[in-house]
N, C-alpha and C positions, 0 to 999 in steps of 0.2 A: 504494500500500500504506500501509493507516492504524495504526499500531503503540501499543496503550496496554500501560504496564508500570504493574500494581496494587500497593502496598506499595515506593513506587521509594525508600521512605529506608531501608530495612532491609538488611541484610548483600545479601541476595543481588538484590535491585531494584538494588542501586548494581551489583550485578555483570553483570544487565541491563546498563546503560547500557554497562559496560565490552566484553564481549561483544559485543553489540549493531555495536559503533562499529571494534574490533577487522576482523569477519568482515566489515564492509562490507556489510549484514546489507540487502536492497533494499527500504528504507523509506523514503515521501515525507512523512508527519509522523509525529512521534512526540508520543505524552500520557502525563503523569502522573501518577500519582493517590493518594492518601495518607490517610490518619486527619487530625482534627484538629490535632492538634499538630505534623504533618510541611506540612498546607497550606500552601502561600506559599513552602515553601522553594524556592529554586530551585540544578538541576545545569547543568552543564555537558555539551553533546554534540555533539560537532565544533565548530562553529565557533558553535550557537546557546545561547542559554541559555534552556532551559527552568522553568517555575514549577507545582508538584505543583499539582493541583487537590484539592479536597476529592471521597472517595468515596461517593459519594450516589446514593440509588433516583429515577433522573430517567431521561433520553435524553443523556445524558455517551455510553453507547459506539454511538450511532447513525451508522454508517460506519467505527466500527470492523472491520478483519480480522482481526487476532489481539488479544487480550487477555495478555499473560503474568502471570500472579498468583501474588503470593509475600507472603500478608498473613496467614496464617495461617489453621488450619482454620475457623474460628467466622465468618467473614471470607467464605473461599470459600462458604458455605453458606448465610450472608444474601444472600450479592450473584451468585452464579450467574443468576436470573433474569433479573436486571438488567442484567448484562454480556452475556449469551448473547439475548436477548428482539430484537432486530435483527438477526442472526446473525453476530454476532461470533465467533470460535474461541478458547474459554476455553483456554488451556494452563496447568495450575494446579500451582503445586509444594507443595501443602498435602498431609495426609493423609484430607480430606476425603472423598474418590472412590475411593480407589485402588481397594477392593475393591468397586466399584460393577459390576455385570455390564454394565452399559449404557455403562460408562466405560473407553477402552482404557488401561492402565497399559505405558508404550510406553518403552524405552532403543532406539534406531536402529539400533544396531548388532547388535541380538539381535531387536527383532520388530516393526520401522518399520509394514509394512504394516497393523499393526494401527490405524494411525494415521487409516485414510483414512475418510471419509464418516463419521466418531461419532456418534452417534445422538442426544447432546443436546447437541453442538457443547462437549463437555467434553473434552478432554487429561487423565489424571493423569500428573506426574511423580513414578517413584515415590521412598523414600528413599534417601538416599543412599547409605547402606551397603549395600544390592542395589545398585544401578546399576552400581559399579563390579564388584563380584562376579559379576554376570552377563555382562560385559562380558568378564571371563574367560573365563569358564565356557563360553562360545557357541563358544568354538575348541577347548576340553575334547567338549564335548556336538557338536561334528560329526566326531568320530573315533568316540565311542563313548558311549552312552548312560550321563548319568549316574547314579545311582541315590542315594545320597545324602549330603550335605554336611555336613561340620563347619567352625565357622569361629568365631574369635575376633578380636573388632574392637579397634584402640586408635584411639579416634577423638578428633580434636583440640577443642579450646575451642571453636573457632570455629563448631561445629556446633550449640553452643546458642545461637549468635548475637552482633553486635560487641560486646554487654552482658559478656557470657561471657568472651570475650577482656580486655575489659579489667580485669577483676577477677581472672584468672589473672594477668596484670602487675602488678597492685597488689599480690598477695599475695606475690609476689616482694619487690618492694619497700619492703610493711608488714617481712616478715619478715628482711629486711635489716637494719634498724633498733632490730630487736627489739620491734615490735609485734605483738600477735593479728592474724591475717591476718581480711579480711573476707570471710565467708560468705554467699554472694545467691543466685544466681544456680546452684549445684552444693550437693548434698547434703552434701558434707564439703568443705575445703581439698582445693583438686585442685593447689596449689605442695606439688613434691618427694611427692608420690601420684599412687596410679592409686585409679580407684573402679570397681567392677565392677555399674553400677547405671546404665544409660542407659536414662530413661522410667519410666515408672509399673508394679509387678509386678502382673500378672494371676496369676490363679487358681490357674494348671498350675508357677507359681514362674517361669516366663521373664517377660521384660518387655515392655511394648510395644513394644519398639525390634526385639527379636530375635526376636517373633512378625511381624515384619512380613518381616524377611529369608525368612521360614517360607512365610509367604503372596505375597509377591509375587513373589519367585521362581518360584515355580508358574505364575504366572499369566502373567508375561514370557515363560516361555518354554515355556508349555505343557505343562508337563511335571507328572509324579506324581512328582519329586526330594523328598528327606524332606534337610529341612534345619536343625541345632540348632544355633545361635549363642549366644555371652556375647560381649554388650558392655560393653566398657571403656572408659569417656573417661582418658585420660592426657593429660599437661601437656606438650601440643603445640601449639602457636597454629592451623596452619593443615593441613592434609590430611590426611585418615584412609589407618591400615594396617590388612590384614587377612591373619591367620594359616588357608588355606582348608586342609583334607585334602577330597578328593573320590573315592569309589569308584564304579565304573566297570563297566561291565556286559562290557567285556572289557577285557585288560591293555592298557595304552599305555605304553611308554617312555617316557624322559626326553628320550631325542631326538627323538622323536615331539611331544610336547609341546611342547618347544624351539621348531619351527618351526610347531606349528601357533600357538603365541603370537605368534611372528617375522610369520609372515602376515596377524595378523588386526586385523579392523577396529576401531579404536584404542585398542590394545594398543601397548604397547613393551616388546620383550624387555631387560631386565636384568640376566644374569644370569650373572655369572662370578666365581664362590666364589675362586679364586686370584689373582686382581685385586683383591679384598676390592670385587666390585662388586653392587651389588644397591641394590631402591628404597627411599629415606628420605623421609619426610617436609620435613624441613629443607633438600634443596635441589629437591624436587619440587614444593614451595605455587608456585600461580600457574599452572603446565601444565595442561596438555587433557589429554592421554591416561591413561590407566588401565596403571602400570609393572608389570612381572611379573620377580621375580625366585626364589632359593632352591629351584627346582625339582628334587623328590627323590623315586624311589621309598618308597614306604610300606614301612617294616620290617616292620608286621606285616600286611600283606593286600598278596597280590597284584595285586590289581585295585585299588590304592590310590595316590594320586600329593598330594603335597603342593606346592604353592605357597605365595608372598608377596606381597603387592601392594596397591601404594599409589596414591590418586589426589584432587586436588585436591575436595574433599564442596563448596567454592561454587558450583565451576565444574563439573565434569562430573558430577559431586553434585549439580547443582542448576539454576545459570542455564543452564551452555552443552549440556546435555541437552536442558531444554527448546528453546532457539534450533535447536538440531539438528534437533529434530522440524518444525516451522517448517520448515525448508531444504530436509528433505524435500519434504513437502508442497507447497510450490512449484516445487522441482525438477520431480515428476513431475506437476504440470499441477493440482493438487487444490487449489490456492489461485492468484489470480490477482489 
């Protein structure tokens, strides 16, 4: 098994390698690959040290078997050809594909099979903020049809990238001092603020961020679910929360709920309000799973059940999704 990880010096390439090395993940070489200015550097992985190569339109992924790409869309869409043209299996965490018909946009745990035979040897992984919400949602949606979602996101710095994160630190610590904090990388000072502005606004007043919760949702899991989201970046370094109400084509309990979370594929239930227990961000950054807590009948609709739920956007948001679809896919014979 020949393993290239595309964009390996960016937040979540580095989280490849961590992943990767983590799951014991059955790979016999691993390649590099990077933009100019990341060329030459070289990581660490297990015991070897590797050195990025430059990404270039040559025969670099010839004998490749998986590709995992996290170089950003403009990225994905010059070099698909290139990468895919030997038949490598692009798994691409860009937004490049996602809404490609020809492309399956696949979380495991909600609708793996879509994973198998793709038509242009493309993967999308979709964004972050669906993956965890559907992840959810797939232990909601096999009691009772859901019909459609409210959800309100506070997603951390880190989801605009290590750039991001460090400039949420600085502004702490300009502002400490008594300096003007610096502005880069976020529309406003995101030290001691929330900004309710994640992505560029489209047309209809939502954004790209929360038209994507809209559209890939549907598409993960099949469903005509009508989905309206606001997204929030808040000054959290590392895991997004989400504030979900979901109605329901017939009523489901709270204990109902309880355990269909408790059961479900990775999911962890959280959730006990008299224990002041429920999922935070702060000691969740670094996990796998997708935590569920605050679960409550809706006051005003019947058929309405409200959750909380937090899950690391590098890792299961991101790298160790895609790694998962991979797992599959060899698991059940479809890569060898």
């Amino acid at each position: 098994m020949k393993v290239a990880i595309v964009g390996a010096s960016g937040a979540v390439g580095q989280e490849f390698l961590r992943v990767l090395e983590e799951r014991m993940f059955p790979l016999d070489e691993l390649v590099l690959f990077g933009s100019e200015r990341s060329a030459g550097t070289k990581y660490k992985y297990g015991h070897q040290e590797l050195t990025v190569k430059l990404l270039q339109h040559n025969d670099d992924f010839r004998g490749i078997d998986i590709a995992f790409v996290s170089a950003g869309a403009g990225v994905s869409k010059e070099f698909e050809k290139t990468i895919t043209k030997h038949g490598a299996l692009m798994i691409d965490n860009s937004s490049a594909f996602r809404m490609d018909e020809d492309v399956p946009l696949v979380v495991p745990e909600v609708n793996a099979k879509d994973a198998i035979n793709p038509p242009r040897r493309v993967i999308a992984n979709p964004n972050c903020t669906t993956i965890q919400m559907v992840v959810a949602l797939k232990a909601i949606e096999d009691l009772s049809h859901i019909k459609r979602v409210h959800v309100s996101t506070y997603q951390a710095a880190s989801g605009a990238g290590a750039a991001a994160m460090a400039e949420l630190e600085n502004q702490y610590r300009e502002i400490a001092v008594g300096q003007e904090p610096t502005v880069k990388k976020f529309v406003y000072q995101l030290a001691y603020n929330v900004i309710p502005h994640v992505d560029v606004f489209t047309d209809n007043g939502y954004t790209k961020e929360e038209m994507k919760m809209y559209n890939e949702t549907r598409k993960i899991m099949h469903s005509d679910v009508c989905v309206s989201a606001t997204c929030v970046r808040v000054p959290v370094m590392r895991a997004h929360s989400e504030s979900v109400w979901v109605e329901t084509e017939k009523p489901i309990s709270v204990a109902q709920a309880r355990k269909a979370f408790a059961s479900a594929d990775g999911v962890v239930l959280m959730d006990d309000p008299e224990q002041k227990k429920y999922p935070m961000p702060l000691k969740l950054a670094g996990c796998d799973p997708v935590y569920v807590g605050r679960i409550r009948k809706d006051l005003s609709n019947p058929n309405g059940l409200t959750f909380w739920c937090v899950s690391d956007q590098i890792r299961k948001g991101a790298a160790l999704n895609a790694v998962q679809i991979a797992e599959y896919l060899i698991e059940n014979g479809h890569i060898s």
